[in-house]
C-alpha positions in Angstrom: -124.7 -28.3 -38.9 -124.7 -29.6 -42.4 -122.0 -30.2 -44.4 -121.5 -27.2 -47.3 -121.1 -28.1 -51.1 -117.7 -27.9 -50.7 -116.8 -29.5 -48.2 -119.3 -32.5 -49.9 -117.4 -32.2 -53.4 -113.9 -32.2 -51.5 -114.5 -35.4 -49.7 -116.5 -37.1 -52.9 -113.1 -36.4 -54.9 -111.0 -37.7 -52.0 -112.9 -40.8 -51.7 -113.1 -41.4 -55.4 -109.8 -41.1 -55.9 -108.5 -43.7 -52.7 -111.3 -45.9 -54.4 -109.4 -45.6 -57.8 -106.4 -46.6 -56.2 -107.1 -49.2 -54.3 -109.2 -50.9 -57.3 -106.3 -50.6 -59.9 -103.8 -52.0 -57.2 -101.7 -48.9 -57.8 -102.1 -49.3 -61.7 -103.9 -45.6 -62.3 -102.5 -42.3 -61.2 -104.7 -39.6 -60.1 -103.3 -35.9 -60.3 -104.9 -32.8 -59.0 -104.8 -29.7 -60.7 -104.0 -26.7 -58.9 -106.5 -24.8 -60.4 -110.3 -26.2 -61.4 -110.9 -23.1 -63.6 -112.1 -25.4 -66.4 -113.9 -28.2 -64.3 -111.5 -30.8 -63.8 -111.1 -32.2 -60.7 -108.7 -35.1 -61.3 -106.7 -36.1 -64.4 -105.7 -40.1 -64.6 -103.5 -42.8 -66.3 -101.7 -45.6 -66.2 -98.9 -45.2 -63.3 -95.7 -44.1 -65.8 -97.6 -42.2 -68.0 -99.0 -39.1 -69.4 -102.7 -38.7 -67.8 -105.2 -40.5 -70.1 -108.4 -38.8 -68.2 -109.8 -35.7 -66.9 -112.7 -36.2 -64.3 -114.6 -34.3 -62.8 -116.4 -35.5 -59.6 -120.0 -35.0 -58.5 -120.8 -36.6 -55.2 -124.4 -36.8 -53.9 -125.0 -37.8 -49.9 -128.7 -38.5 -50.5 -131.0 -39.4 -53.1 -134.1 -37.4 -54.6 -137.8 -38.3 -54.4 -137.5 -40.6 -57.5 -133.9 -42.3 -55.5 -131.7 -40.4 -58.1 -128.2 -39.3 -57.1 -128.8 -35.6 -58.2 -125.3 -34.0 -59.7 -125.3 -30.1 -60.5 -122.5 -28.8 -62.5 -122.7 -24.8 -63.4 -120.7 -23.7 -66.5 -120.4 -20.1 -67.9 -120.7 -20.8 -71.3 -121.2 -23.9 -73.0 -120.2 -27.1 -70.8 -117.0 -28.8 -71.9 -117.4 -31.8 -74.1 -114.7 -34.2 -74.8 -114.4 -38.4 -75.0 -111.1 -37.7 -72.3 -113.2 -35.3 -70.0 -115.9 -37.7 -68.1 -117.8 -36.9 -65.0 -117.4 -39.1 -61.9 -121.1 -39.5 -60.1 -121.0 -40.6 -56.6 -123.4 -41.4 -54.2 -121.8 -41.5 -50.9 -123.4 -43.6 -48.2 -121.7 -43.7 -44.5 -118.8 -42.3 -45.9 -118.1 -45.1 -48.5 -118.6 -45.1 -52.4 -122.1 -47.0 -52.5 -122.2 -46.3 -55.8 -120.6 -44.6 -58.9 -121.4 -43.7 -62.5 -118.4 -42.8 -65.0 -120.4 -41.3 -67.4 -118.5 -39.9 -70.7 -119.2 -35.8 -71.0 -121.3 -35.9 -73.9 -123.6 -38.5 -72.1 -123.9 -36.3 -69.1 -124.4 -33.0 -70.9 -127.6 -34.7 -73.0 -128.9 -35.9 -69.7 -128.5 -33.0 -67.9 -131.3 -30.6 -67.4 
């Protein structure tokens, strides 16, 4: 049985965040919000102080015809745009981060189609 969009974006965010981690040597401190009514999966900042980030993760476990990690995001309304609100793109590959993009929410809305 395959894995459900869920269950794909729950993991992506878990790894993404033991990635962050790991990479900053404890530096960074990820938070996650109880609720992800506005499309924020994980806030971050430096360990001490106030979250400098929101982030929201996209994880892919295969790439398209054209070998593009494909990330959907559905908004109701306009999509949020902010230079502290960036998306987290993840392509996942034997359950490691293969790749990832950290692409700033402007950015990602333009390229979206």
């Amino acid at each position: 049985m395959a894995t459900t969009a869920t269950q794909r974006g729950i993991a992506g965010e878990q790894l993404f965040a033991a990635t962050v981690t790991l990479t900053s040597d404890g530096e960074l401190e990820l938070f996650k919000p109880l609720i992800d009514d506005d499309h924020t999966d994980i806030d971050v900042g430096p360990r001490g102080a106030i979250p400098a980030l929101a982030i929201q993760v996209k994880t892919a476990l295969s790439l398209d015809r054209s070998g593009f990690a494909v990330a959907r995001a559905f908004y109701p309304g306009q999509p949020r745009q902010h230079p502290r609100f960036i998306y987290a793109v993840l392509y996942v590959e034997e359950a490691a981060v293969h790749t990832a993009w950290l692409v700033p929410s402007s950015g990602f809305n333009r390229l979206a189609y």
